[in-house]
C-alpha positions as a Markdown table, in Angstrom:
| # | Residue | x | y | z |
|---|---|---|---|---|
| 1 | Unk | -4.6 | -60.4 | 79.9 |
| 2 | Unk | -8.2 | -59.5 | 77.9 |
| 3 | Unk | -9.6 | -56.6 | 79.5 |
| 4 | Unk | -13.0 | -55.4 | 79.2 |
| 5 | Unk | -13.4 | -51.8 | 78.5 |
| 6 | Unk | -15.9 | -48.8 | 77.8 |
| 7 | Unk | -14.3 | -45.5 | 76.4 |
| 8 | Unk | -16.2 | -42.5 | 76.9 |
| 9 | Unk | -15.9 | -40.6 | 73.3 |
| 10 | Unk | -16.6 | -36.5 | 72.8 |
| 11 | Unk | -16.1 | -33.4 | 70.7 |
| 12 | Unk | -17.7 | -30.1 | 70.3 |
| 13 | Unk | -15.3 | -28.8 | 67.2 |
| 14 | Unk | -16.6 | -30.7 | 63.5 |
| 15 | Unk | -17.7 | -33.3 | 66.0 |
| 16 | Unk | -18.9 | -36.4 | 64.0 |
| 17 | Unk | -15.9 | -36.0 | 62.2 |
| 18 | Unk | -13.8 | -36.5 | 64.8 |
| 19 | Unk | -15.7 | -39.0 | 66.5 |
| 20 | Unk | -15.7 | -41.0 | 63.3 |
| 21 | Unk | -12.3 | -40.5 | 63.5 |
| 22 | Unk | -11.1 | -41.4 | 66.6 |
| 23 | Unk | -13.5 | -44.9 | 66.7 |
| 24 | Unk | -11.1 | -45.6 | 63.5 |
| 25 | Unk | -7.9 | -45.0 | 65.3 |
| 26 | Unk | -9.6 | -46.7 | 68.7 |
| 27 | Unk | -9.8 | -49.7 | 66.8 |
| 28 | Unk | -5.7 | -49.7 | 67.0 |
| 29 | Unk | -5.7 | -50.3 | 70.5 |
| 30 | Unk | -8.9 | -52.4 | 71.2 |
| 31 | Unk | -11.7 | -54.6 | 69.6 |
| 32 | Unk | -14.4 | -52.5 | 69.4 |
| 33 | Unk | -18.0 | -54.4 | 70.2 |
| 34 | Unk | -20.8 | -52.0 | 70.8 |
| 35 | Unk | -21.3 | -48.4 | 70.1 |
| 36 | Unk | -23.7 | -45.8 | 71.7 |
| 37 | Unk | -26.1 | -43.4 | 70.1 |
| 38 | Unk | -24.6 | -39.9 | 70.1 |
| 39 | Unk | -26.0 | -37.8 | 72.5 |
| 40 | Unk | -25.6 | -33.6 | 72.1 |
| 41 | Unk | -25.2 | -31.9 | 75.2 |
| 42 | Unk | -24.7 | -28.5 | 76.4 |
| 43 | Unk | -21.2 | -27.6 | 77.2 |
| 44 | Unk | -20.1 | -27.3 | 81.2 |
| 45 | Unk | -18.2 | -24.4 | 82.8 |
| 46 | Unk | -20.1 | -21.2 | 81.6 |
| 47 | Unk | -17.5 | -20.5 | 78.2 |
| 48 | Unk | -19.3 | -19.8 | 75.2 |
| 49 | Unk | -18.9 | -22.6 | 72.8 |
| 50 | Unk | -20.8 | -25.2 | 71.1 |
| 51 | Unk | -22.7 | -28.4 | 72.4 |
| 52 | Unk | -21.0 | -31.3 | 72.3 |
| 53 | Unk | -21.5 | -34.8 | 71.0 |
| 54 | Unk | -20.9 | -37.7 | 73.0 |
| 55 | Unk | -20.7 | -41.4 | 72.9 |
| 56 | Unk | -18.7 | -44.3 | 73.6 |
| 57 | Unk | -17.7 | -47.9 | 72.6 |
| 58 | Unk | -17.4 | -50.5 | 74.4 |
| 59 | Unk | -14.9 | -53.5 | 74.0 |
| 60 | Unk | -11.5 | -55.4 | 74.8 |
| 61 | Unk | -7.7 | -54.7 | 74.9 |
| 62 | Unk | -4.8 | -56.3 | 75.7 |
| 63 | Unk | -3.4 | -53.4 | 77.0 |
| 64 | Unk | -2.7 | -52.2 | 80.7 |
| 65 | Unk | -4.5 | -49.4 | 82.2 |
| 66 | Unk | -1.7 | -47.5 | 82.1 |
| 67 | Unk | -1.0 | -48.1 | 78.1 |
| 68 | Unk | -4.1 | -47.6 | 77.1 |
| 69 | Unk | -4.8 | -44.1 | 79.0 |
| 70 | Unk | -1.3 | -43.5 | 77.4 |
| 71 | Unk | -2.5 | -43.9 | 74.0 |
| 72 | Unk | -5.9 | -42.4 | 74.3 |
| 73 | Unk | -3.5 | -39.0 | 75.0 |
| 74 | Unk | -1.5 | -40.0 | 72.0 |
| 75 | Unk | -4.9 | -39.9 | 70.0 |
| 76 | Unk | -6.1 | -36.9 | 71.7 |
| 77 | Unk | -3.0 | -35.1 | 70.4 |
| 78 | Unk | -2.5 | -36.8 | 67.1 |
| 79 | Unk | -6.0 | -35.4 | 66.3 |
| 80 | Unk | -5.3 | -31.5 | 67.5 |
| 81 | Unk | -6.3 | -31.1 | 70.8 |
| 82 | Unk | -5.2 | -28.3 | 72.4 |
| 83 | Unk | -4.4 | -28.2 | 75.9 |
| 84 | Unk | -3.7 | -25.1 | 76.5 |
| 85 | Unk | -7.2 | -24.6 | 76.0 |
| 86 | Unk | -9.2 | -23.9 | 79.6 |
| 87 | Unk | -10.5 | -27.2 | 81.1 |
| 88 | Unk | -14.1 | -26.7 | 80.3 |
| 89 | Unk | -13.1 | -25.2 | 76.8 |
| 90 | Unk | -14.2 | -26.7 | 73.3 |
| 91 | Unk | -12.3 | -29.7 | 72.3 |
| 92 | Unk | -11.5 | -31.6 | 68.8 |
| 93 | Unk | -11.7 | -35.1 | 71.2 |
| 94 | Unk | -11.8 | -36.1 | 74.4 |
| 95 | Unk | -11.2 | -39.6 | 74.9 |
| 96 | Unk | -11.8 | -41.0 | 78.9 |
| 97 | Unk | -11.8 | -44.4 | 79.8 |
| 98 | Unk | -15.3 | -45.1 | 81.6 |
| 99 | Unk | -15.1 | -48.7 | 82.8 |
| 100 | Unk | -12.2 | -51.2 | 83.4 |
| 101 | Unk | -13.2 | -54.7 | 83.7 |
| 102 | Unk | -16.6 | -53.8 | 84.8 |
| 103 | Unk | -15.3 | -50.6 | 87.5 |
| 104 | Unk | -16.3 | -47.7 | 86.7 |
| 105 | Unk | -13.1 | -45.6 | 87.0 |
| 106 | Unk | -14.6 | -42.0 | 85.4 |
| 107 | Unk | -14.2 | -39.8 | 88.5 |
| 108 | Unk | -17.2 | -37.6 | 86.6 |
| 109 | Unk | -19.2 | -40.4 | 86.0 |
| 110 | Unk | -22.0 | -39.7 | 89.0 |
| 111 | Unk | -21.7 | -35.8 | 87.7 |
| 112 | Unk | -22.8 | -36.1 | 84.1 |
| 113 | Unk | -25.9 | -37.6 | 83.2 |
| 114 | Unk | -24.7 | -38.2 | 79.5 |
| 115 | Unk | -21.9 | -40.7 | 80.9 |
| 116 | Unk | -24.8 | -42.6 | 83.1 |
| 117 | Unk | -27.2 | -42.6 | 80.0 |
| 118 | Unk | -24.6 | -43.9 | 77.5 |
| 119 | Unk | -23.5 | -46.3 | 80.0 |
| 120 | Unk | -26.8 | -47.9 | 80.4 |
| 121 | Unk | -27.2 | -48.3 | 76.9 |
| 122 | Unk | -23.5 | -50.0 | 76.5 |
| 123 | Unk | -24.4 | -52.1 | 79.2 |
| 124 | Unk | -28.2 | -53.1 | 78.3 |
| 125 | Unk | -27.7 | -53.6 | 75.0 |
């Protein structure tokens, strides 16, 4: 079954690098359509670190839920994440799927004005 995806992209560590990358390696798991502007935001959580750049594509797969969160973890890892690291601590990527077949499914959707604004764009373009 085609499914209809967004995937919330973001990195604070040589981030246009690895956003370039990981849109590369995306493209192994989904047809990438649409892209949003990268927006830089202030990190969360009060650790001193840099601001992050975020973005996301929009698209389909023929993957399950369940295969594709797999394999965003698979790219997460592939590219150095380290998840030892604290929750709110700087990141190489962080890949999140954002919308499944038009639901939102990003528990911090509502919280983080970036995800609404990149969103809008996605979804007004």
């Amino acid at each position: 079954m085609l499914n209809r995806i967004i995937i919330s992209i973001g990195s604070n560590i040589d981030a246009h690098t690895h956003i370039d990358a990981a849109i590369n390696l995306l493209a192994k798991h989904m047809q990438v359509e649409k892209m949003a502007p990268r927006l830089v935001t202030a990190p969360i959580g009060g650790i001193p670190q840099p601001d992050f750049v975020n973005t996301a594509v929009s698209g389909t797969t023929y993957e399950s839920f369940n295969e594709l969160n797999k394999n965003l973890k698979q790219i997460e890892n592939q590219m150095g994440r380290d998840r030892s690291r604290p929750k709110f601590g700087p990141r190489e990527i962080d890949l999140d799927i954002l919308e499944w077949n038009d639901k939102i499914v990003d528990d911090d959707f509502t919280e983080r004005d970036f995800l609404q604004k990149i969103y809008i764009h996605l979804k007004n373009k």
